[in-house]
N, C-alpha and C positions, 0 to 999 in steps of 0.2 A: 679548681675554678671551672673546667671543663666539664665537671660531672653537672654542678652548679647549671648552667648553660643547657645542657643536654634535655637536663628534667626542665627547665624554663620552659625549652621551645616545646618537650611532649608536652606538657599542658596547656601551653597557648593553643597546639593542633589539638588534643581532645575538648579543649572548650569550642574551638573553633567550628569544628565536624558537631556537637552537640549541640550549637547556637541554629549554624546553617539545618541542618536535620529536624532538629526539635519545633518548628514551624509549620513542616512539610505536610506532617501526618495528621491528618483529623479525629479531633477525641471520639471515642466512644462514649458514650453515657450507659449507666449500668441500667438496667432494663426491669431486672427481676430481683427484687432483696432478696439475703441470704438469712437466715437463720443461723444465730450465734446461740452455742451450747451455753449455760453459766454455768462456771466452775467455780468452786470457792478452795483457791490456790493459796 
């Protein structure tokens, strides 16, 4: 039950720090296209 609890609360903290954080930073937008090789895999 207490392992149960433990992993609750880490994931409510990394969604938490990920929600608050994820807001903060402003996108980049890609600037210059890249060139894909075609491989026939």
């Amino acid at each position: 039950m207490t392992i149960v609890v433990l992993c609750v609360l880490a994931i409510a903290v990394i969604l938490g720090v990920a929600w608050y954080d994820g807001g903060r930073q402003e996108q980049r937008l890609i600037v210059e296209p890249v060139s894909m090789t075609e491989s026939n895999s």
